[in-house]
C-alpha positions in Angstrom: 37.1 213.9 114.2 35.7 211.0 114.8 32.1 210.7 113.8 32.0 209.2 110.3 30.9 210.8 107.2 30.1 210.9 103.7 31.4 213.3 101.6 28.8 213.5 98.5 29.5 215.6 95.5 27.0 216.9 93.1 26.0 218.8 90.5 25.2 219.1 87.0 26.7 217.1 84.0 30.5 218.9 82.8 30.7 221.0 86.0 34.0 219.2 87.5 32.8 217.4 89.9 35.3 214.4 89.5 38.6 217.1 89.8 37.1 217.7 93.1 36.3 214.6 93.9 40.3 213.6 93.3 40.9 216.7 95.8 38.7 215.4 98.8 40.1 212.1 98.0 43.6 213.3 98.3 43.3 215.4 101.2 41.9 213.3 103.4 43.8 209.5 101.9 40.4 207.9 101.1 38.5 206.9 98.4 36.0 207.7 95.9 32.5 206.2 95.4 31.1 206.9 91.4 27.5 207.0 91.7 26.8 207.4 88.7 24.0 204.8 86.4 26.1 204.4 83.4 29.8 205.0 84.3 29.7 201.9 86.1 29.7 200.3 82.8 32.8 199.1 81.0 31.4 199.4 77.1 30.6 203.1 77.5 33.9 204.9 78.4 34.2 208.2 76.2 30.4 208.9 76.3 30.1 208.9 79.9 33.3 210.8 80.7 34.3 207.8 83.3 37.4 209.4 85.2 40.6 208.7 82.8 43.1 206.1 84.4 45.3 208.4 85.4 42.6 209.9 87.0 41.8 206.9 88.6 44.8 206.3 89.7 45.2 209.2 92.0 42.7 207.6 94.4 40.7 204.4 94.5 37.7 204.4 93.0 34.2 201.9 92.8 31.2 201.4 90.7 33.7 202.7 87.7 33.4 200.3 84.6 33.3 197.2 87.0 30.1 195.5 84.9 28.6 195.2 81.8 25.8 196.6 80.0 24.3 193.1 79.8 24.3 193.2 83.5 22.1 196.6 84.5 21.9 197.6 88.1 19.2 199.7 89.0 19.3 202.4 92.3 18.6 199.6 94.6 21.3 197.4 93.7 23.3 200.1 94.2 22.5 201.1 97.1 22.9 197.9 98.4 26.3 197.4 97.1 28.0 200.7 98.1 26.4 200.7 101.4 28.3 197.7 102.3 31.2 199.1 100.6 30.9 202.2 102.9 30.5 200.1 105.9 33.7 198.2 104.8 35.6 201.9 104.1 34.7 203.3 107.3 36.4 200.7 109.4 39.5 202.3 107.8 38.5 206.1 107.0 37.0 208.3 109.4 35.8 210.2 105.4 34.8 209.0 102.1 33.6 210.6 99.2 30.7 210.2 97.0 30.5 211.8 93.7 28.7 211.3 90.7 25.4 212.6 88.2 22.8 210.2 89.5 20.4 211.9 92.1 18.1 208.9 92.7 21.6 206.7 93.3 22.7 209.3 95.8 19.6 209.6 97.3 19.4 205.6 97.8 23.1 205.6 99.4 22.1 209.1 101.8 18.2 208.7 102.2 17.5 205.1 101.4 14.8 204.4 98.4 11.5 204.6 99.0 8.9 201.8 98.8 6.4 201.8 96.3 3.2 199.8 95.7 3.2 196.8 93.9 2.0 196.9 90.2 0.4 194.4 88.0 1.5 192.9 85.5 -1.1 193.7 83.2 0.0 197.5 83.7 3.3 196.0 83.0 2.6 194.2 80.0 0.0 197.3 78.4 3.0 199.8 78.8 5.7 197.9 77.4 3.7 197.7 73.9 2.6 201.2 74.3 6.8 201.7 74.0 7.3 198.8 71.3 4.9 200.0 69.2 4.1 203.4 69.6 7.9 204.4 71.0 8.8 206.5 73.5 7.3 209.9 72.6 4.5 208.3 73.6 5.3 207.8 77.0 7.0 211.4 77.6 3.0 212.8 76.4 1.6 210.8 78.8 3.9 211.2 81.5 3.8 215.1 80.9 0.0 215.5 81.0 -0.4 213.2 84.5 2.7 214.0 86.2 4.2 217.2 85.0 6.3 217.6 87.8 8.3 214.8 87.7 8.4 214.5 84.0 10.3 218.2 84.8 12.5 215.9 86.8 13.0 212.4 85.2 15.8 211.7 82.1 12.8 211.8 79.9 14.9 209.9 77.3 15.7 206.9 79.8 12.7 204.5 79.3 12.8 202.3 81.9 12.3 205.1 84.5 9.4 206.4 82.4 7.3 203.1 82.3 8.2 202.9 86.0 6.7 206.6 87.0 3.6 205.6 84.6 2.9 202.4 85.8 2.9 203.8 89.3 0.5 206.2 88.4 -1.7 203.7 86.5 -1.4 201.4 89.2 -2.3 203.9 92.2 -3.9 206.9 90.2 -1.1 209.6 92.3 2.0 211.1 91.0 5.5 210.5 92.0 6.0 212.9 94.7 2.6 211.6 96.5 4.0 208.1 96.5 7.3 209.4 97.9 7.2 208.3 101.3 9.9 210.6 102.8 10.6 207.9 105.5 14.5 207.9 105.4 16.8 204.9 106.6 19.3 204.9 109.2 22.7 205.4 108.1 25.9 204.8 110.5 27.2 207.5 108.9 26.3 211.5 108.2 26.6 213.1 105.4 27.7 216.4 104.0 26.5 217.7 100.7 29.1 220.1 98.2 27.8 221.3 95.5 29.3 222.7 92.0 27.5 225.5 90.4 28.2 228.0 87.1 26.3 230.4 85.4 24.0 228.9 82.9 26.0 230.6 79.7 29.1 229.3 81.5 27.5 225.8 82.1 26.5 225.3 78.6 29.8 226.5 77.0 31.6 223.7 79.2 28.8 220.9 78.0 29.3 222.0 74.3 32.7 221.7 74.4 33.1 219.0 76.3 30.8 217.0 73.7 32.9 218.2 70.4 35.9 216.4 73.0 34.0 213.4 73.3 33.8 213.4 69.2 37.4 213.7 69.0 38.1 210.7 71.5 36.1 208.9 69.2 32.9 208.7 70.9 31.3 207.7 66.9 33.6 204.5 67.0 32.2 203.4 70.8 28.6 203.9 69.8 28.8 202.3 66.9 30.2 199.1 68.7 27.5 199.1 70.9 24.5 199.9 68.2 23.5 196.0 67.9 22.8 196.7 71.7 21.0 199.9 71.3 17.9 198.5 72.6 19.1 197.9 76.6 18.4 200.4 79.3 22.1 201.4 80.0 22.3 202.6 76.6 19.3 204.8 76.6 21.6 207.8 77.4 22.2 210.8 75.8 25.4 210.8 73.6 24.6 207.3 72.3 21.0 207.4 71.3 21.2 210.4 69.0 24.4 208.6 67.4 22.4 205.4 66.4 20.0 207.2 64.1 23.4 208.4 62.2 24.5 205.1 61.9 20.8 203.9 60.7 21.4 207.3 58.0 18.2 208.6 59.7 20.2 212.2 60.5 23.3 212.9 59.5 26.4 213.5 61.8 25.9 217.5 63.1 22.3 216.8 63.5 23.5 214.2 65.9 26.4 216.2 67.5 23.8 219.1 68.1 21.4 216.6 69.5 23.7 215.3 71.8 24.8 218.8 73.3 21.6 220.0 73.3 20.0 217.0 75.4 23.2 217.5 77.7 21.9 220.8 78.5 18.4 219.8 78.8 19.8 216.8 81.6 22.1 219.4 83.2 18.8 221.7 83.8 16.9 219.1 85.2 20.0 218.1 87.5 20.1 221.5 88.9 16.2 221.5 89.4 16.4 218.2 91.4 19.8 219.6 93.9 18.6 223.1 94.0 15.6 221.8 95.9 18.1 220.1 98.9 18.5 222.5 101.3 21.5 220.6 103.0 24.1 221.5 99.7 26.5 223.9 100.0 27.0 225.5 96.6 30.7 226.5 95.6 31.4 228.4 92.3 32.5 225.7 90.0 36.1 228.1 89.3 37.1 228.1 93.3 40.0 226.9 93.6 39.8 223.6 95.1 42.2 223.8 98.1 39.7 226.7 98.9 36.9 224.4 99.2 38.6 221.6 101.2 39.9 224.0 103.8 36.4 225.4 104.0 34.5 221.8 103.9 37.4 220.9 106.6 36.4 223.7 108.9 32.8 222.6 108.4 33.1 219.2 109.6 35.3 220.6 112.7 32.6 223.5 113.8 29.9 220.5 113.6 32.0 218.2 115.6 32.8 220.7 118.6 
């Protein structure tokens, strides 16, 4: 085997894609790249699921609570930085893993980002005091009635990526997908695609309950640290921004518990509408055993070497 590659695991939110990650990790002595947006910072632990220590322990990981909120790094930053991280890896490891929630930050490390047309600042300016003063719900309207399709897509509770898609479209008059230029870069490196799947039932059992875990960690305590902060990007993420209305004694607690759990479900859905449209994934039940998949994944990279 000597043709390098990129393990990447996906899937939605609670599935287990980090046990598997450790497995890949294990199996072949390498390590792990996170690429996920908001593990990578070190205030939000319990809300994010980052892997535990020990977990972390069990095989080098990156982008895992390495920089602060106050320090955001968007999909192209990222994929700078892992790239080179990659290239540094594979001088050692004929495999490395990628795993991690964040389509657009595995697309940027596996497809490259694409490049999008320049927007004025007066577009800029008009949409950042549409959000100020008419909040959010404004945007999500908007975005819904010009580019339903990607508002289907998008965390429609992460800000920043709505005033991007809407000051695209401002800017150009044409949705997301017709600005996506498909032109891919050049990687020294292939890469091979697992995927986790469940039923939906199943799914959204394992998000519920890993949410009234969260709580008992004490999830309450970290947001509430972090409300002076509540208006940054990083922290526009669901299991934080229902909590800060509870602390503001807009909701009370299980209105913010069943928030959170329900907006979980409503990002896992649009996780699996994103992957399910990549062709290249192959899809293992999230309860196969994972020496299963490894032997099977092992056998793939052989036949494709031969």
């Amino acid at each position: 085997m000597t043709k390098k590659t990129l393990l990447t695991i996906v899937g939605p939110t609670a599935i287990g894609k980090t046990d598997l990650s450790i497995a890949f990790a294990k199996a072949y002595q390498t390590a792990i790249i996170s690429c996920d947006s908001r593990q990578c910072y070190k205030e939000m632990n319990i809300g994010t699921a980052a892997p535990t220590l020990e977990e972390q322990a069990a095989a080098t990981h990156y982008f895992i609570q390495d920089r602060s909120i106050h320090n955001p790094m968007s999909a192209g930053d990222f994929e700078k930085e892992a790239v080179t991280i990659l290239n540094h890896l594979f001088e050692e490891n004929d495999i490395v893993i990628m795993v991690g929630g964040s389509a657009l930050f595995e697309k940027a490390v596996t497809h490259g980002l694409d490049d999008f047309p320049d927007v004025p600042d007066s577009i800029l300016n008009e949409l950042e005091i549409q959000l100020k003063e008419k909040g959010i719900s404004s945007l999500q309207q908007e975005l819904i009635k010009v580019d339903p399709e990607y508002a289907n897509q998008v965390d429609m509770h992460n800000s920043r990526r709505l005033l991007r898609a809407l000051s695209l479209y401002r800017a150009s008059g044409k949705k997301m997908q017709e600005l996506r230029s498909g032109n891919e870069q050049e990687r020294n490196f292939q890469t091979i695609k697992i995927g986790l799947e469940a039923p939906r039932e199943t799914l959204y059992d394992r998000i519920n309950q890993r949410v009234d875990l969260m709580i008992d960690n004490g999830l309450i305590e970290e947001a509430k640290s972090l409300l002076p902060f509540k208006e940054l990007t990083a922290l526009q993420t669901v299991g934080y921004q229902e909590l800060f209305p509870y602390f503001e004694n807009k909701i009370d607690l299980d209105e913010a518990i069943r928030l959170i759990k329900r907006n979980s479900r409503r990002f896992a859905k649009r996780q699996m509408t994103w992957y399910r449209k990549d062709n290249q994934v192959h899809w293992f039940n999230y309860s196969t055993r994972h020496t299963e998949i490894v032997q099977r994944v092992h056998k793939l990279l052989i036949d494709r070497f031969d």
